[in-house]
N, C-alpha and C positions, 0 to 999 in steps of 0.2 A: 727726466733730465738726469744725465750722468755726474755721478757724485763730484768728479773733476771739475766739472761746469759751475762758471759762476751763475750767481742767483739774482743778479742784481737788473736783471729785467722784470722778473717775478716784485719787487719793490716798491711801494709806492713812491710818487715821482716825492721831490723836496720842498718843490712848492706848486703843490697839486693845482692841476686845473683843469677847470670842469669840459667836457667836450659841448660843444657847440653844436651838433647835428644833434642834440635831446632835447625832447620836447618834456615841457612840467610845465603842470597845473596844481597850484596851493587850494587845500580848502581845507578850514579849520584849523591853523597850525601846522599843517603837513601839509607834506608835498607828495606827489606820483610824478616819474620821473619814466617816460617811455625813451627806448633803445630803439629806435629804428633798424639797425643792426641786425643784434639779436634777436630783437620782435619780444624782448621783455620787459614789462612792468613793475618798477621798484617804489615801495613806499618807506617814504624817510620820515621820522617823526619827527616833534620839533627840535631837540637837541642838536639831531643828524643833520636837519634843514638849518637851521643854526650856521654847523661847521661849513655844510653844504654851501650856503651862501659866501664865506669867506674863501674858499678854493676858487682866487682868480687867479693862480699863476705868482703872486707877490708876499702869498704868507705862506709862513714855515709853522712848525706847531708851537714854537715858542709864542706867537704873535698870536695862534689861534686861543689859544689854552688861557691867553692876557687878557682877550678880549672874553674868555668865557667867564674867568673869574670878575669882569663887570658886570655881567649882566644875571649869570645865575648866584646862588649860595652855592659857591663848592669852592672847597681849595685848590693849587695851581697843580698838585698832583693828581687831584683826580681829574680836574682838566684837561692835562696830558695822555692819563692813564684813555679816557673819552675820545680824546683827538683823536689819538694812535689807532684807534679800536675803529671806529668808524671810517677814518681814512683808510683804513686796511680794506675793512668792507667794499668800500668802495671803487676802490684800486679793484679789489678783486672782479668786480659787477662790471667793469671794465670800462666805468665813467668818467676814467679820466684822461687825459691827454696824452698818449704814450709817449714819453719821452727816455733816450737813449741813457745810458752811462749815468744815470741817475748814483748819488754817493748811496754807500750801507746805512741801513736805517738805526738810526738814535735818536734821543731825546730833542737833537736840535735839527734832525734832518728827515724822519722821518714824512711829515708834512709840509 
């Protein structure tokens, strides 16, 4: 990409959602997560299967990060710091729903 070019397709969407044409199978707390696609094989552990489940299109990471600090021990930062990190991953893995003109990534938009 040329340095002029914006980046904001490269971005995870704001409120990720998951693509529908993957196939997953849970076993033990984790999940495998095939790409039809690309023809690759991703394993999420439970953390990631966690966020993973919440990526329907209607939560941002604020919402994610709120519902992580109920359910595990960790505070809302590192909740965030979690979210961010995994949705990134997963953005990148190209599991999520591409969507256009998505805003720049922060604390409230990132996921």
């Amino acid at each position: 990409m040329d340095a002029n070019q914006t980046s904001t397709q490269l971005l995870p969407p704001t409120h990720p959602l998951r693509r529908t044409d993957l196939t997953s199978h849970e076993l033990d707390g984790e999940v495998l997560i095939f790409d039809p696609i690309s023809m690759d094989t991703h394993r999420l552990n439970s953390v990631a299967l966690f966020i993973w489940r919440l990526c329907d299109g209607t939560n941002d990471a604020q919402r994610v990060a709120r519902r992580m600090t109920e359910v595990y021990d960790v505070t809302m930062e590192t909740a965030v710091e979690h979210v961010e990190r995994i949705c990134d991953q997963l953005h990148s893995m190209g599991l999520f729903v591409a969507t256009g003109g998505d805003a720049p990534r922060s604390l409230e938009s990132c996921s």
